[in-house]
C-alpha positions as CSV (number, residue, x, y, z in Angstrom):
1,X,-54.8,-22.0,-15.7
2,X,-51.6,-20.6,-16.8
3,X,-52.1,-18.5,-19.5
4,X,-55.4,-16.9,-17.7
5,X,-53.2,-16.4,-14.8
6,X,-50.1,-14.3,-16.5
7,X,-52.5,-12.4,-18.5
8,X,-54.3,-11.6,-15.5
9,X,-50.8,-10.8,-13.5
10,X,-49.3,-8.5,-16.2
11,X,-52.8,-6.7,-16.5
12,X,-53.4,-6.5,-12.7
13,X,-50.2,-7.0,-11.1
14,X,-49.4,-3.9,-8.1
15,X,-46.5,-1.4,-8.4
16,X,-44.1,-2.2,-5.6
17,X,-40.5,-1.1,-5.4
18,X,-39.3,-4.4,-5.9
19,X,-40.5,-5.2,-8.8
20,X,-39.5,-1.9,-10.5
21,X,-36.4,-2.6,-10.8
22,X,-35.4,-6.4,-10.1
23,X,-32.0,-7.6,-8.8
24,X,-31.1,-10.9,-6.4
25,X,-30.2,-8.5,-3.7
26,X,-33.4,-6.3,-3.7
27,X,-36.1,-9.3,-4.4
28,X,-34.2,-11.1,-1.2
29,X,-34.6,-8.2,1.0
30,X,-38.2,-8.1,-0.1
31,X,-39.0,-11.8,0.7
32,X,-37.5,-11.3,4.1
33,X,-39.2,-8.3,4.8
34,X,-42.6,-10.1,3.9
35,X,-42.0,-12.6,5.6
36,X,-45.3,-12.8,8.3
37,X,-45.6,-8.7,7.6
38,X,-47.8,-6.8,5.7
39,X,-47.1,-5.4,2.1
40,X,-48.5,-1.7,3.2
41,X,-46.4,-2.1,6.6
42,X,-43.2,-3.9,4.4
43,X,-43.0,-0.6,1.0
44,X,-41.5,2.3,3.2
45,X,-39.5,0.2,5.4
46,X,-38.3,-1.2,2.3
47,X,-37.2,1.9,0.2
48,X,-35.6,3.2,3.3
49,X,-33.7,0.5,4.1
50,X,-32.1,0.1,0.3
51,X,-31.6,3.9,0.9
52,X,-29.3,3.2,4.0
53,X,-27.7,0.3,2.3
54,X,-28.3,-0.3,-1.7
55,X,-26.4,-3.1,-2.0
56,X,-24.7,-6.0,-0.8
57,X,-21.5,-4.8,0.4
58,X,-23.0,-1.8,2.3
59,X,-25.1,-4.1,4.6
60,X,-22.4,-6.2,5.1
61,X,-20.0,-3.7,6.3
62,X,-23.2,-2.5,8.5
63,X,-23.1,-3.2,12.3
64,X,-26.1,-5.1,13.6
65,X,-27.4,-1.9,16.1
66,X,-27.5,0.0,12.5
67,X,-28.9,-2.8,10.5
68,X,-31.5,-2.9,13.7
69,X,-32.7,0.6,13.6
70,X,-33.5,0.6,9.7
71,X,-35.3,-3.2,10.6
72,X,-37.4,-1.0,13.6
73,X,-40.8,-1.2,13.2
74,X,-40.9,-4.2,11.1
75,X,-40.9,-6.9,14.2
76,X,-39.3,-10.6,14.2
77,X,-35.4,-9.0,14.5
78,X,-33.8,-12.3,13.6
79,X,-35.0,-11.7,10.3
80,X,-32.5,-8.7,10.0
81,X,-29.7,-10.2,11.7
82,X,-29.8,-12.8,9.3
83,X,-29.7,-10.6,6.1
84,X,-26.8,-9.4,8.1
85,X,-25.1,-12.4,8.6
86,X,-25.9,-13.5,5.0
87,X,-24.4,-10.4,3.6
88,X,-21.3,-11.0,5.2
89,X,-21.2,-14.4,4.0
90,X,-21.5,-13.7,0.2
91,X,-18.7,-11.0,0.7
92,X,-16.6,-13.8,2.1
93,X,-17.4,-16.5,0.3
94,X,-18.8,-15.6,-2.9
95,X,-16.7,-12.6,-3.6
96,X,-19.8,-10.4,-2.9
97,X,-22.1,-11.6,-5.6
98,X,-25.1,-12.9,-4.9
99,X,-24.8,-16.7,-5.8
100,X,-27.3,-17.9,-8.6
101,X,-27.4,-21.9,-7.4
102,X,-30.1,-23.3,-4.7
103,X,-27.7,-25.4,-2.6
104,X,-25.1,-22.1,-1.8
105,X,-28.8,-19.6,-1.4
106,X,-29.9,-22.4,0.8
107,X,-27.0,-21.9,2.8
108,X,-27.7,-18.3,3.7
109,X,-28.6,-17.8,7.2
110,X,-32.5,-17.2,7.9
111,X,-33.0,-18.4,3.9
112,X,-35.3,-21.6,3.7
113,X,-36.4,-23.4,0.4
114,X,-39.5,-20.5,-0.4
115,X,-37.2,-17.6,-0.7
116,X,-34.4,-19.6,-2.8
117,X,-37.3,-20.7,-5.2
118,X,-38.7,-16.8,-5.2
119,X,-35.1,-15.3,-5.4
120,X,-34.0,-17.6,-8.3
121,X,-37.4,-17.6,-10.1
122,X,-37.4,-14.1,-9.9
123,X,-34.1,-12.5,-9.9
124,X,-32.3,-14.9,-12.4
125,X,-35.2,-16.5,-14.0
126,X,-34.8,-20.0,-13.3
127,X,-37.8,-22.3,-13.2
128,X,-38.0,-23.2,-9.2
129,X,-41.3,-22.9,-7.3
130,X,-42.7,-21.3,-4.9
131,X,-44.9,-22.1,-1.9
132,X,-45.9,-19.8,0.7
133,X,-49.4,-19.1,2.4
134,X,-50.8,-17.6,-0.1
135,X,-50.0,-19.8,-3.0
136,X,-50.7,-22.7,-0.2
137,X,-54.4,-20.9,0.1
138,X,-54.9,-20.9,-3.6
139,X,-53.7,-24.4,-4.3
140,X,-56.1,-25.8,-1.5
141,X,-59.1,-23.8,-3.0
142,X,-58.3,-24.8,-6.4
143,X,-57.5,-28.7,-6.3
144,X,-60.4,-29.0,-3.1
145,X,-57.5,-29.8,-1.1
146,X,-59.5,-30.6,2.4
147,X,-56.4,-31.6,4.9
148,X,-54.9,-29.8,7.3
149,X,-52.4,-27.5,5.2
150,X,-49.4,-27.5,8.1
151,X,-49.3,-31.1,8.0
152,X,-46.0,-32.6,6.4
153,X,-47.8,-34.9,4.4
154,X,-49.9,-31.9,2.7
155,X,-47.1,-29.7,2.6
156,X,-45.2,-32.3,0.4
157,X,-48.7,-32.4,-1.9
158,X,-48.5,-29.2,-2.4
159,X,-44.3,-28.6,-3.1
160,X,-45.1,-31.2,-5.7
161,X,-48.1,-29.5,-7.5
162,X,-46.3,-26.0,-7.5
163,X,-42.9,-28.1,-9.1
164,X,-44.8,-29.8,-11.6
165,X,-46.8,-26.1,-12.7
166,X,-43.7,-23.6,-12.4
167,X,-43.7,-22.0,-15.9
168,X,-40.3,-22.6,-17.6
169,X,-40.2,-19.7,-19.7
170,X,-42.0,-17.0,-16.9
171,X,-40.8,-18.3,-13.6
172,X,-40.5,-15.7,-12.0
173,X,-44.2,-13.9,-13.4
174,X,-45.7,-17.1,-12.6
175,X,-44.9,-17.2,-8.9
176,X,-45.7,-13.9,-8.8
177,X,-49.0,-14.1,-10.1
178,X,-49.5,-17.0,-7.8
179,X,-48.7,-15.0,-4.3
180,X,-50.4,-11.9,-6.3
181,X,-53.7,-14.2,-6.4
182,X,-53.7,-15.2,-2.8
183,X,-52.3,-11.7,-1.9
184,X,-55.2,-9.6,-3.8
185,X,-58.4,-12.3,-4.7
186,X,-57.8,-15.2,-3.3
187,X,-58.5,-13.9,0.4
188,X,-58.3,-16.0,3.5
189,X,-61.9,-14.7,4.3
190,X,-64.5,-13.9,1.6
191,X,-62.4,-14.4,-1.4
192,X,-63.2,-12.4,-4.5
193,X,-64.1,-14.9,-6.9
194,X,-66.0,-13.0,-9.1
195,X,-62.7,-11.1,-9.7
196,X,-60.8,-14.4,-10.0
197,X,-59.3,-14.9,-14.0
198,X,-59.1,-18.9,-13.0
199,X,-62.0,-19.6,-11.2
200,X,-64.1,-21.4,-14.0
201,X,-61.5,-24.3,-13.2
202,X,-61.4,-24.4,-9.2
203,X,-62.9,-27.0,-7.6
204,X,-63.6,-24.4,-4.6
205,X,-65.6,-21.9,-6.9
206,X,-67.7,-25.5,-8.5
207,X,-68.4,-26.9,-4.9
208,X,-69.2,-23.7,-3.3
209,X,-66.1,-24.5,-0.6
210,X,-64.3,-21.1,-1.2
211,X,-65.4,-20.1,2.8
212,X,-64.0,-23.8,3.9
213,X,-60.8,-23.9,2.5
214,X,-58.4,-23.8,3.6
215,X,-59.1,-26.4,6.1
216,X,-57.8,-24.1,9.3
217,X,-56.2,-26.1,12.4
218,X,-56.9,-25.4,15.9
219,X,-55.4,-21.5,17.1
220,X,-53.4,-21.9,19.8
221,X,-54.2,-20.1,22.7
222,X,-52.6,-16.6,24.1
223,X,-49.9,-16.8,26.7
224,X,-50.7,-14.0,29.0
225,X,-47.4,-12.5,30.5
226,X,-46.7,-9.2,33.0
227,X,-43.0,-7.2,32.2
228,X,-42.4,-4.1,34.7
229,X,-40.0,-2.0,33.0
230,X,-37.3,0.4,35.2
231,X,-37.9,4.1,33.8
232,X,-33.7,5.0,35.5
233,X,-33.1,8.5,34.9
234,X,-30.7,11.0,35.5
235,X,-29.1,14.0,34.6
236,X,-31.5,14.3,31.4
237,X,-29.4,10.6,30.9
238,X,-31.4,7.1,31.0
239,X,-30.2,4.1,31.5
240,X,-31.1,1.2,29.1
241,X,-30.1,-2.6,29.5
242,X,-28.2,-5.1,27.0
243,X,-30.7,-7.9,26.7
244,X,-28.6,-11.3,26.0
245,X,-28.7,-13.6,23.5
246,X,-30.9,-16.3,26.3
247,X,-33.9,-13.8,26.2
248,X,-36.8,-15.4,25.6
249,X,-38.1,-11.9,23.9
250,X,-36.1,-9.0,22.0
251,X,-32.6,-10.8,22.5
252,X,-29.7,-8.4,22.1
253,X,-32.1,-5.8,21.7
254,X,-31.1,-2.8,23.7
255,X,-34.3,-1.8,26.2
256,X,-35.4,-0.5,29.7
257,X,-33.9,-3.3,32.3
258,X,-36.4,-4.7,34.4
259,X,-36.3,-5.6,38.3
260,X,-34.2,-9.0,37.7
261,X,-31.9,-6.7,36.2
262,X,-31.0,-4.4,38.8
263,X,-31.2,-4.6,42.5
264,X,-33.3,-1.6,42.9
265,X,-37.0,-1.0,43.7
266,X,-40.0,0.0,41.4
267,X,-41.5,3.2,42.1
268,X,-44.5,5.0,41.0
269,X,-46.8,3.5,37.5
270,X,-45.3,6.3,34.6
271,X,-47.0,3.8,31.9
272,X,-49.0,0.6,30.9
273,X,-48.7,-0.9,27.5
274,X,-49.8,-3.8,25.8
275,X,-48.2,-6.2,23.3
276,X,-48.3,-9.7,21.4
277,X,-45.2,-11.0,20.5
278,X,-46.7,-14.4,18.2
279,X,-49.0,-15.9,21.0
280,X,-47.7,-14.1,23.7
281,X,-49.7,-11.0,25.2
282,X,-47.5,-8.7,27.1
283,X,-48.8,-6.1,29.6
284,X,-46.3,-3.7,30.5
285,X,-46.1,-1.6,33.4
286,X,-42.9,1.1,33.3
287,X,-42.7,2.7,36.7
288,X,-40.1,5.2,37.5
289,X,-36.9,3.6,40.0
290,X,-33.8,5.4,41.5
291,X,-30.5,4.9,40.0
292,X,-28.6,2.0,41.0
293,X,-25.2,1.8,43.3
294,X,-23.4,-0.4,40.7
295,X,-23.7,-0.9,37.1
296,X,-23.4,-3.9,35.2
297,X,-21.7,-4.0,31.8
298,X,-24.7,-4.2,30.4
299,X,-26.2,-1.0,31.5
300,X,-25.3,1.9,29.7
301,X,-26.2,5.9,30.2
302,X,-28.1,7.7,27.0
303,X,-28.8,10.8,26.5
304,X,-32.5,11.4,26.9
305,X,-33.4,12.8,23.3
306,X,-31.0,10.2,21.4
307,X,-32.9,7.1,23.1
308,X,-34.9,5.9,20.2
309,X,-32.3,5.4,18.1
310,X,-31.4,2.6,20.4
311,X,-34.9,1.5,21.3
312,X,-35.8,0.1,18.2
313,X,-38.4,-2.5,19.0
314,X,-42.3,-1.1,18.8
315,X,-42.7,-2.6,22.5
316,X,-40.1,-0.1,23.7
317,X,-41.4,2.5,21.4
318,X,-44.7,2.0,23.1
319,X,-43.1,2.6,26.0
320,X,-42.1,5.5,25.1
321,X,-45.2,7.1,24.1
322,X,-43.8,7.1,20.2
């Protein structure tokens, strides 16, 4: 398998920024960034945020509304406040160099044992594994694993078949091949076997189970939710709200406040919108309201034409008809 696989990987392998030119601090901000998002959604987003900050100690002196805005677009925030929070942490604790153990990358806020094994495999070219959804599709088709993939049990199956085949010397080509694979052939529907360099040997391909596996578990069902959304404006000023950290949505997001914000009254329907957050399905109505007599702190004038820069959220940029 191994050999057929790097060939394959070096032959076949995409051109994506981070692999041009590989350091700890650009492969991490990749694996965060795909993280749950596409590769075509993740490559401009990703060479303009190493624009705005190429290295370590420029997104740790970053605030988080500036780390926010070159994150918009990209969804699931905490991601970027936690490359935030991590940055600082290796300035402060690791004298701004990216640590090369996996206890101390462990210990990096929003880091969890898939990205340590990527970033040392990768960037320092130390033999740990990998196991995300794609390699988790691959090694389900290929070993005929029929269990229910987000079970603990088969979860510790498969951390121990991606341990035992981690290439020593190519670490880092290996996993790479591996997510490439599930990424490119290995599709979750109609996978691309005929394309496949290690098919001859998976027990999927033999047993003509390729459109079974991975055995999938029940989808859980939508959560249908209503937001009204204040459009407060005045004196070519709007006002946006401070969402807290005890959101259930967007937490210290800035956005349009909504009724049990203010004490004021919505007006006339300006817009409807629809969103998923995970299993959540948002309709949105923003409807025009009259400025309020008191402001909380949380409230805060802008200036019409500068209000995207603090909207940074797609559901607000909906909203706004961007």
């Amino acid at each position: 398998m191994k050999k057929a696989l790097l060939d394959w990987y070096r032959r076949r392998r995409r051109d994506l920024p981070w692999r041009r030119r590989v350091s700890p601090y650009r492969t991490w901000v990749s694996e965060i960034m795909l993280q749950q998002t596409t590769v075509a959604a993740v490559v401009p987003k990703y060479e303009r945020f190493l624009e705005r900050f190429p290295d370590l100690k420029a997104l740790a002196a970053a605030s988080e509304d500036e780390v926010l805005r070159a994150w918009s677009g990209l969804g699931y925030y905490s991601r970027a406040r936690n490359l935030l929070r991590a940055a600082q942490k290796i300035v402060s604790e690791h004298g701004g160099e990216f640590p090369s153990d996996f206890d101390s990358i462990l210990g990096l806020p929003g880091i969890g044992r898939y990205t340590a094994g990527a970033i040392l495999s990768i960037a320092f070219g130390k033999a740990y594994p990998v196991l995300d959804g794609n390699v988790m599709r691959v090694f389900a088709r290929y070993f005929g694993i029929r269990k229910d993939l987000k079970k603990a049990e088969t979860k510790k199956q498969l951390w121990a078949s991606a341990e035992k085949l981690v290439d020593r010397g190519q670490p880092g080509d290996w996993n790479q091949a591996l997510m490439e694979l599930g990424a490119t052939v290995c599709l979750p529907e109609s996978p691309d076997c005929g394309a496949c360099p290690v098919s001859r040997d998976c027990a999927a391909f033999r047993k003509n189970w390729q459109d079974e596996l991975p055995v999938s578990p029940k989808r859980r069902d939508f959560i249908e939710l209503k937001w009204t959304c204040l459009w407060i404006e005045d004196a070519g000023k709007v006002l946006l709200w401070k969402r807290s950290a005890q959101e259930r949505f967007l937490k210290g997001h800035w956005g349009l406040p909504e009724p049990r914000h203010l004490r004021v009254k919505p007006g006339r329907l300006l817009r409807k919108e629809r969103h998923t957050i995970t299993h959540h399905k948002i309709a949105i109505e923003v409807r025009a309201a009259q400025s309020p007599k008191t402001f909380p702190k949380e409230a805060v004038w802008v200036p019409k034409d500068r209000i995207s820069e603090r909207l940074v959220s797609s559901l607000w940029l909906k909203c706004l008809g961007s």
